[in-house]
C-alpha positions in Angstrom: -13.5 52.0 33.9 -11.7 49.4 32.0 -12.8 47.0 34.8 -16.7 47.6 33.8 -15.3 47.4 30.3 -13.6 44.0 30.7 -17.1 42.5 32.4 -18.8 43.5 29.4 -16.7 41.7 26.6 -16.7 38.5 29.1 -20.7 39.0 29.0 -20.7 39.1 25.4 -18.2 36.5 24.8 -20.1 34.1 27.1 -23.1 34.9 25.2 -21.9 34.4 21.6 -23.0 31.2 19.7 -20.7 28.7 19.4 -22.6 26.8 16.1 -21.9 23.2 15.2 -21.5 22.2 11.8 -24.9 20.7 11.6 -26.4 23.8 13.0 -24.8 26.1 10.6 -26.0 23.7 7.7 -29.5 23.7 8.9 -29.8 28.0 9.2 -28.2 27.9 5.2 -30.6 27.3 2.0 -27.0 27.8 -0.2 -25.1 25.5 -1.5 -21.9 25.3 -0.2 -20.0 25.0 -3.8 -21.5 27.3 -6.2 -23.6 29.7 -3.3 -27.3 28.7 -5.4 -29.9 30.0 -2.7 -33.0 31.3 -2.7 -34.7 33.2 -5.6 -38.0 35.1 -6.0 -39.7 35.9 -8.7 -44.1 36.8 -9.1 -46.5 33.9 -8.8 -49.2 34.8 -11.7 -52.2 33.4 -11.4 -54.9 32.9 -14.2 -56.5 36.1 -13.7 -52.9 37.6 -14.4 -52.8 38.9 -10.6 -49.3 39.0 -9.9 -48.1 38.0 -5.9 -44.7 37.6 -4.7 -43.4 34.1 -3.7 -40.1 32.2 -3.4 -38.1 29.5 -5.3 -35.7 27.5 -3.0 -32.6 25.6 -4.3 -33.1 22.0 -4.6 -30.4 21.5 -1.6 -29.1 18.3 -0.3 -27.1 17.5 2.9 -24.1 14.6 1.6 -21.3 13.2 3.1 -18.2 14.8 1.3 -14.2 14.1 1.0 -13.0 16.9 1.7 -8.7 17.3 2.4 -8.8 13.4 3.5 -11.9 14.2 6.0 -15.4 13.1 5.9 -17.7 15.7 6.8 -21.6 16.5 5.6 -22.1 19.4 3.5 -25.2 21.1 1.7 -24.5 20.8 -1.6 -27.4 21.7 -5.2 -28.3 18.5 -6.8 -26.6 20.9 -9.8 -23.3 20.0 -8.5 -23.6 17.2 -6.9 -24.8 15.8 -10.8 -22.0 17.2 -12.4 -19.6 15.7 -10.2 -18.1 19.2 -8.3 -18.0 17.3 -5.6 -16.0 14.4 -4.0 -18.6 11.8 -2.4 -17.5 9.8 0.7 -19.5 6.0 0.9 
């Protein structure tokens, strides 16, 4: 039994994702600093009929100084304008 049970994990461990940073940055609409993601709201028209829609965060992918390292980050234009984070050039 533990045999069959040991196949298993190794199947799912095979199978897991292993993400790069780039892919985890691109499946994310937060911002990495302040967590500013998606809203939603009603989209009201003239006729005042009211339909759902969405609002996404104005999200940016920068190069950052982060512990010495250079590494690309999705950060709001919110903080990257008030300077929460350190730019690499």
């Amino acid at each position: 039994m533990n045999s069959g049970y040991a196949n298993i994990i190794k199947r799912v461990e095979r199978n897991t994702l292993n993400f790069t940073s780039k892919e985890a940055r691109n499946m994310s609409k937060k911002c990495e600093v302040c967590g500013k993601g998606q809203t939603s709201g009603n989209a009201v028209s003239h006729s005042n009929i009211h339909t759902r829609r969405k609002w996404n965060a104005n999200i940016q992918t920068v190069r950052v100084n982060e512990n010495g390292r250079v590494r690309k980050a999705s950060v709001c234009t919110s903080c990257l304008r008030s300077g929460k984070v350190n730019r690499a050039v």
